[in-house]
N, C-alpha and C positions, 0 to 999 in steps of 0.2 A: 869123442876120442879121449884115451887120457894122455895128460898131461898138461903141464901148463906153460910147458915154451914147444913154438915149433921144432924143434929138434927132441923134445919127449912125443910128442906126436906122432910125429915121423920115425918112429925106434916104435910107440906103438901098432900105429898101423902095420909098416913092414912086418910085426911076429902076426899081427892077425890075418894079413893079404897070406902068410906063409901056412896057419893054421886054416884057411878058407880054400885058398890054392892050390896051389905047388909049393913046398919046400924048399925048392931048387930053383923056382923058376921068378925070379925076382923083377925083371924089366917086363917078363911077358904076365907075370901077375897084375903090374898095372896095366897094361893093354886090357886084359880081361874084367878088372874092376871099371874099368871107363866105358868098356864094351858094356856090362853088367848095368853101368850107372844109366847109361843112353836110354838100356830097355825099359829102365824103371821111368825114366822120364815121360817115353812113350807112353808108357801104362796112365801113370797119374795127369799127361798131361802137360806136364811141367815143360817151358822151352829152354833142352839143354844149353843153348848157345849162349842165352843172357846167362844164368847160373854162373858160367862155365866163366864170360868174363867178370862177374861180380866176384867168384872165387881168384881171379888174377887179379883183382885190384886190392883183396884180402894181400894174397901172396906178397903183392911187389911192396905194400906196406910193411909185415913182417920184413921181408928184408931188407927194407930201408931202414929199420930200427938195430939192425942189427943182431936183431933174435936168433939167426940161423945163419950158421956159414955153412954154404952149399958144399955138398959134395963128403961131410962127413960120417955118415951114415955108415957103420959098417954093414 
């Protein structure tokens, strides 16, 4: 993904979820990328569930640094 703070990240992916997506459709674009991410899991194998908390232990570190104030994404 580019960027090199979680909040360039998160500005990246949103225009890509919106180029890949819907335009419009921003909360149910990720529903659809998580739904999307699950199948691929299925496919390869992979078990979403660990991923899925090794990505929140990512997360809650990020914002314990203070990397990202939630919620400002326009």
């Amino acid at each position: 993904m580019n960027g090199d703070t979680p909040r360039e990240r998160g500005k990246s992916l949103k225009a890509e979820l919106e180029r890949l997506y819907d335009e419009f459709g921003d909360d149910c674009n990720v529903i659809d990328l998580l739904t999307d991410v699950r199948h691929l899991c299925d496919v390869q194998g992979w078990n979403f569930a660990e991923l899925d908390r090794t990505a929140y232990q990512h997360y809650i570190r990020e914002i314990a640094s203070g990397e990202l104030e939630v919620h400002l994404l326009p």
